[in-house]
C-alpha positions as CSV (number, residue, x, y, z in Angstrom):
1,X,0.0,0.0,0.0
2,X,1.1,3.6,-0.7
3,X,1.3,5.7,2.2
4,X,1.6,9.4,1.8
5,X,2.4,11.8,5.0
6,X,1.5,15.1,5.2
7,X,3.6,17.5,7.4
8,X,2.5,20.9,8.7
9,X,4.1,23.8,10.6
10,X,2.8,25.5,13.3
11,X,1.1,27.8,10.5
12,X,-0.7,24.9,9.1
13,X,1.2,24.9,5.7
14,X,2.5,22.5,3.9
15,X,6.3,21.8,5.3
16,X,6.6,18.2,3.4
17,X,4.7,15.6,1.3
18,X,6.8,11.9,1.6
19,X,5.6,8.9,-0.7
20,X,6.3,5.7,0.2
21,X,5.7,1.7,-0.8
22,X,4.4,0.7,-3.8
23,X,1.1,-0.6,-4.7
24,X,-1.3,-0.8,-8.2
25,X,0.9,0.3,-11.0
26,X,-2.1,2.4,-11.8
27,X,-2.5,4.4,-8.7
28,X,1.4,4.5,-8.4
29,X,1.9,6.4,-11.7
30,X,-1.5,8.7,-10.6
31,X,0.8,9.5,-7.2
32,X,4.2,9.8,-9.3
33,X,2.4,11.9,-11.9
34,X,1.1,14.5,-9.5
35,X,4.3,14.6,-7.6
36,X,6.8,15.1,-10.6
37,X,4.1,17.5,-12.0
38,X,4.1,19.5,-8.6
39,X,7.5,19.5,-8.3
40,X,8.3,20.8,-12.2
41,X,5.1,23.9,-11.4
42,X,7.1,24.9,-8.6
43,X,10.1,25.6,-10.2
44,X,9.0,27.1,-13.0
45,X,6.4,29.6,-11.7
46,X,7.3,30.0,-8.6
47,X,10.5,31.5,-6.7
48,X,9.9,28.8,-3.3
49,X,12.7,27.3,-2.2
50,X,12.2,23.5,-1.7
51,X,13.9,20.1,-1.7
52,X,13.6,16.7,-3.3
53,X,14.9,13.5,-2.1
54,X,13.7,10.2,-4.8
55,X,14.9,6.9,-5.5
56,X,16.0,7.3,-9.7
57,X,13.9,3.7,-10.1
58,X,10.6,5.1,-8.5
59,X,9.1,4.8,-5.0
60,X,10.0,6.7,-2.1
61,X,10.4,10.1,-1.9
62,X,9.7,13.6,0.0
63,X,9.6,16.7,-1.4
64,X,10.4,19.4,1.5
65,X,9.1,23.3,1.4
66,X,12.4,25.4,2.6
67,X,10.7,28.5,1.6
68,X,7.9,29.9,0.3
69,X,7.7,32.3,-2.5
70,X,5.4,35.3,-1.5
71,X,3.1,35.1,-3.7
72,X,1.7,32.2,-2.4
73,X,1.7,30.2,-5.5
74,X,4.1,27.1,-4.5
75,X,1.5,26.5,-1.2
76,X,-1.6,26.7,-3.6
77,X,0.2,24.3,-5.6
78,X,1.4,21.9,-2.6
79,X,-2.2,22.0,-1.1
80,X,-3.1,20.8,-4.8
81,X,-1.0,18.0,-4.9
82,X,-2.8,17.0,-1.4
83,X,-6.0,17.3,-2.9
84,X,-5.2,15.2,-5.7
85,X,-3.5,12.3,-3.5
86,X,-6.6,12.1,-1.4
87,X,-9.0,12.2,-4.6
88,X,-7.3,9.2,-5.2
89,X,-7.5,7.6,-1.6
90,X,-11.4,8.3,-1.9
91,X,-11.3,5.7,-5.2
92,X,-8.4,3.6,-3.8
93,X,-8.8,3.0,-0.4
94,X,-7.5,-0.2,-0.6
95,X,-4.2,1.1,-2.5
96,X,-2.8,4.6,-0.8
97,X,-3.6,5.9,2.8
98,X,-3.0,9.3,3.0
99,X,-2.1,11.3,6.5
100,X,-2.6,14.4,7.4
């Protein structure tokens, strides 16, 4: 089963989104999709300062908000990639578990 965890600050924003385990090679490219696609929006359109950590063949990984832009374009776009891994949980349940 995929599990990912959602970590806040004492703000309540997004400070990191970690994927790990594998599951239905379906849901598992729907997770990786939204991830990479995240991860590609923020640094193009946004100036937010973040991390990632991924294995090259797939699987776990975290991506890790340093800091954000002002704007607030790279947290609209973090709490979008939350909304989109619990879409899936709603259709999944058996495949990701998502915490928050």
């Amino acid at each position: 089963m995929i599990e990912v965890r959602i970590k806040r600050n004492p703000m309540d924003r997004i400070s990191s989104v970690s994927v790990s385990n594998h599951g239905d090679p379906i849901v598992c490219s729907a997770v990786s999709v939204l991830l990479l696609n995240t991860l590609n929006s923020i640094e193009v359109f946004t100036d937010a300062l973040f991390t990632y950590d991924g294995a090259e063949e797939g699987g776990d990984s975290i991506i890790t908000i340093i800091r954000y832009d002002d704007e607030g374009k790279a947290e609209l776009l973090m709490n979008s990639l939350v909304l989109g891994y619990k879409s899936i949980e709603e259709s999944y349940k058996d495949e990701i578990v998502v915490i928050d």
